[in-house]
N, C-alpha and C positions, 0 to 999 in steps of 0.2 A: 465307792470312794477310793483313795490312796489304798495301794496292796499292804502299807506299812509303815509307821510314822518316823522312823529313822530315814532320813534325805540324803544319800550320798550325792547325788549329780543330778545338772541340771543342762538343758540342752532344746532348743526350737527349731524347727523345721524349715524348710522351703514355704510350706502350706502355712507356717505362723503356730502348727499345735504344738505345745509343751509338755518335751521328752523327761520326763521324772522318774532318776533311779533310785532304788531304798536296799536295803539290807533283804529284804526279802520280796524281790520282783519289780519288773518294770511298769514305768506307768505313761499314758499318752494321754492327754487334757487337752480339749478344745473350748475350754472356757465355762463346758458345762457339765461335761461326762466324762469318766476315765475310761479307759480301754484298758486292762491288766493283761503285758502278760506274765507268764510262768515257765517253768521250765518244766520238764516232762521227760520222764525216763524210756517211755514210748512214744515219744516226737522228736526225732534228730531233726525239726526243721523248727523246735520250740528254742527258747532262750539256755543256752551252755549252762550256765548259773542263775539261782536267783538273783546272790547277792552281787549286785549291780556296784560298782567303785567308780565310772567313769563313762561320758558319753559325749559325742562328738559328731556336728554337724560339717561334714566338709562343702566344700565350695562345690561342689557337683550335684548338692542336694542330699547327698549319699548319708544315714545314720548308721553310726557307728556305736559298738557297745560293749565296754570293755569289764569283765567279769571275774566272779575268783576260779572261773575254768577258762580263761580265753578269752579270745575275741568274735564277735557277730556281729556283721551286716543286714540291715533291714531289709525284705525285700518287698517293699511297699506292693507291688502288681499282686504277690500272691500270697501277702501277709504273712510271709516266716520268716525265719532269719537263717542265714547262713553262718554257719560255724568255721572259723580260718583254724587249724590245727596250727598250732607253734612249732618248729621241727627245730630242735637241736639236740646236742648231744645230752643225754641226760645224764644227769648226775642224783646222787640217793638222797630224798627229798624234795627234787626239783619237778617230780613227773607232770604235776600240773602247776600248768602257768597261772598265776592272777594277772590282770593287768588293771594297771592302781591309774594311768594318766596317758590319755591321748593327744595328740596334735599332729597337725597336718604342716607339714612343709610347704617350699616355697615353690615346688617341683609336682606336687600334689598326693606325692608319698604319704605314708601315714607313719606318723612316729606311737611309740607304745615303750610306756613303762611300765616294768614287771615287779615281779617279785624276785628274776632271773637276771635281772639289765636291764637296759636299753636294746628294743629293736626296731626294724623297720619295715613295711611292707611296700615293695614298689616294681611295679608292673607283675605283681600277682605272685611276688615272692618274697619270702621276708630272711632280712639277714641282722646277725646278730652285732652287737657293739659291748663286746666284755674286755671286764678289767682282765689288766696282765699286770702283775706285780714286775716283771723284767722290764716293763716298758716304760716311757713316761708318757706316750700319746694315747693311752685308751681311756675310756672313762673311769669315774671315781668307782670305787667297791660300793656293792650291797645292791637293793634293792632299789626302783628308780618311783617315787612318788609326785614328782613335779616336773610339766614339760611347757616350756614358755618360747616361742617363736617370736624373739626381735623384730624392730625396723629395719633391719637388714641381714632379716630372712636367715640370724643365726641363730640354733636351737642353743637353749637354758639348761641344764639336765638336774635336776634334784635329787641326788641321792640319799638312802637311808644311814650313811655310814661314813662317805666321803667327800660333804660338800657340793659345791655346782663343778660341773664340767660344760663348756662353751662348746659347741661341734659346729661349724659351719655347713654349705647345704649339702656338700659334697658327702659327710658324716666323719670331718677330720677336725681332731681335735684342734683347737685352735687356743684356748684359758683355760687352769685349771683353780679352781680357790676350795682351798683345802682351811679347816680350823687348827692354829695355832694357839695355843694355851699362852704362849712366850709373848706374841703376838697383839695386843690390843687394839688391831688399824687389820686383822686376818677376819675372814665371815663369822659370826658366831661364835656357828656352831656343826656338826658335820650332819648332824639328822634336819635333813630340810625340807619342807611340807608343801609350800609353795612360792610361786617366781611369778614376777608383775613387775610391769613398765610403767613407773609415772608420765607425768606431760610434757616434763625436762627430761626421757628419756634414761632418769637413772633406775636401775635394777632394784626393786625390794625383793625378800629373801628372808619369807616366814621358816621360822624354827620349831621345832619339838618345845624346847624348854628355855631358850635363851633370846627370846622375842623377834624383832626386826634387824635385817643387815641392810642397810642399803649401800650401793657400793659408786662409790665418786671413778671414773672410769680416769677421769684427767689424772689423778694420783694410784691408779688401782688401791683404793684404800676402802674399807669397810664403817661405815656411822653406825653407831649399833643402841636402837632405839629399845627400852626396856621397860618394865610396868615397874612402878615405884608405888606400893601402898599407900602411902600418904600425900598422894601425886594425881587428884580423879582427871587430871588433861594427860597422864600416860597413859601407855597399852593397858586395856583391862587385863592381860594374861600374859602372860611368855612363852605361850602355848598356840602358835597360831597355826591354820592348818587352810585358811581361805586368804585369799588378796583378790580385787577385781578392781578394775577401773573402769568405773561410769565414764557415758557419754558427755559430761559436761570436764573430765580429764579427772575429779573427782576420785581418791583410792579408798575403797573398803576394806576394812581387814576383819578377819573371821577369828575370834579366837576364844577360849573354854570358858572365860567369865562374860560375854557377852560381845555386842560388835561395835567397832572403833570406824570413825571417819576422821581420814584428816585433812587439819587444817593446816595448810603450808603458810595462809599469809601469819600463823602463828606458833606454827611449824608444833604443835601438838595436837591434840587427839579429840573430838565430841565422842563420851561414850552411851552408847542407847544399854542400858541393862534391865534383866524382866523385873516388873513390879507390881505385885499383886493389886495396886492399890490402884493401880494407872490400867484399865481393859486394853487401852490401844499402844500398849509397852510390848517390846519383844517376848514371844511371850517363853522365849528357851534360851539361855546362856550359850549352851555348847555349841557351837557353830562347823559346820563338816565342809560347804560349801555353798557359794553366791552365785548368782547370773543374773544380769540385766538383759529382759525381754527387748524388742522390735518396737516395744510402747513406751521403754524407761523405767516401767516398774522392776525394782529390784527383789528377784524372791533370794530367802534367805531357809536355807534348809537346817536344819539342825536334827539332835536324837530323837527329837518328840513331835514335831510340828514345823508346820510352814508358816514363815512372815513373810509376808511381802509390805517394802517398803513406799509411801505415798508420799511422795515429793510436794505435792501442794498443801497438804496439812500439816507435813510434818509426822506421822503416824506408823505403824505396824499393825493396822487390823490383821487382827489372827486368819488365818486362808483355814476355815473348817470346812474339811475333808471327811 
């Protein structure tokens, strides 16, 4: 079964089997059997890390696996993975890299956020994108958790500290949206989890603690969508850390009291939360991350377990592992 019921990442292949990372090792599903692997202090050709944050299929077929040691490529021919060393300057603390968020450019670079920045790997070398407090063109401070590739092919950057920073493909900054307290029309919040494109193209902009941004591009101004207790059509939580948009244009939101769909023709929220009482209820609150398969089915990872979503009943049979 699953190497571990905490669900960081979700990811499918060329072949169609599903890539599934957890807190403690990776998992490969073809529908009927996992393949686990692990990481190994006598196998530099085993997985960098157990704990798995982030995975990514690029457009070349290539899997990608981004860890709290690094980064590893799959190598499907002789089933190991290759480990890319991070090389920069290091600083006390920084020795090893996590990487929390992959994305592939428009160019077929690889983008990676760390626990260190933003970097990039392109044509078999990687270079770095850190803040410069003297400048005003580098990205936001802190750690990079969220990496979202527009309709036109300009990277999203979600930092831990300092909001989104926009970089086009070249990797220049181009927008920066910082949290203004002063501000009420500014993002949020500066601790940002994840970045998602609705079907009109506007930017959402899940938060640590201060729910949804979405940001009106014609006014660059921030709608900032929030959970109201006495409110069951608002965000279950203020705490969202998933966004995904289904193939029907359709946006999911992942957040700590359970997961939200919204309704735009009523511009609030359907929330699915676990209930003992209902078997085919989600059956875990916390939500870490989503993916819609090659079928439609939506899996939904959380601390404890997997749901995946059944669009023609309506349901979350529990996916037992």
């Amino acid at each position: 079964g699953l190497s571990q019921n905490g669900v960081t990442s979700f990811a499918q292949d060329s072949e169609g089997l599903i890539w599934i990372g957890t807190q403690e090792g990776l998992n490969r599903y073809d529908g009927y059997d996992f393949k686990v692997f692990y990481h190994s202090q006598s196998d530099a050709f085993s997985l960098s890390h157990d704990q798995v944050h982030a995975l990514l299929a690029d457009s070349q077929g290539r899997m990608w696996v981004g860890t709290d040691a690094g980064l590893d490529l799959y190598d499907p021919i002789h089933n190991k993975f290759v480990r890319h060393h991070l090389d920069f300057a290091k600083e006390p603390g920084r020795e090893i890299i996590a990487v929390f968020a992959l994305a592939e450019g428009s160019d077929g670079s690889i983008w990676l956020g760390t626990n260190n920045g933003l970097a990039r790997l392109k044509d078999a070398q990687f270079s770095w994108f850190k803040h410069d407090l003297t400048r005003s063109d580098t990205i936001g401070n802190g750690g990079v958790r969220a990496l979202f590739v527009d309709e036109q092919n300009l990277l999203w950057v979600g930092t831990e500290e300092d909001g989104v920073t926009v970089l086009d493909a070249d990797g220049l900054v181009v927008r920066q949206y910082k949290h203004d307290p002063f501000d009420p029309h500014s993002i949020p919040e500066s601790q940002v989890r994840a970045i998602q494109s609705d079907a009109l193209g506007r930017k959402w902009v899940g938060t640590m603690s201060q729910g949804i941004g979405i940001l009106d591009e014609s006014t660059d101004q921030w709608i900032h969508l929030k959970s109201r207790p006495e409110d069951s059509s608002s965000l279950s939580s203020n705490r969202v850390r998933a966004i995904i948009r289904d193939d029907s244009g359709s946006l999911w939101i992942g957040a700590d009291s359970g997961l939200n769909l919204w309704r735009p023709e009523t511009n609030d929220f359907q929330r699915f939360r676990a209930d003992l009482r209902k078997p085919k209820s989600i059956s875990d609150e916390t939500i870490i991350d989503m993916f819609q398969d090659l079928g439609g089915v939506i899996w939904v990872g959380t601390y404890n377990v997997i749901s995946k979503w059944n669009a023609t009943v309506e349901t979350f049979p529990v996916f037992k592992l």
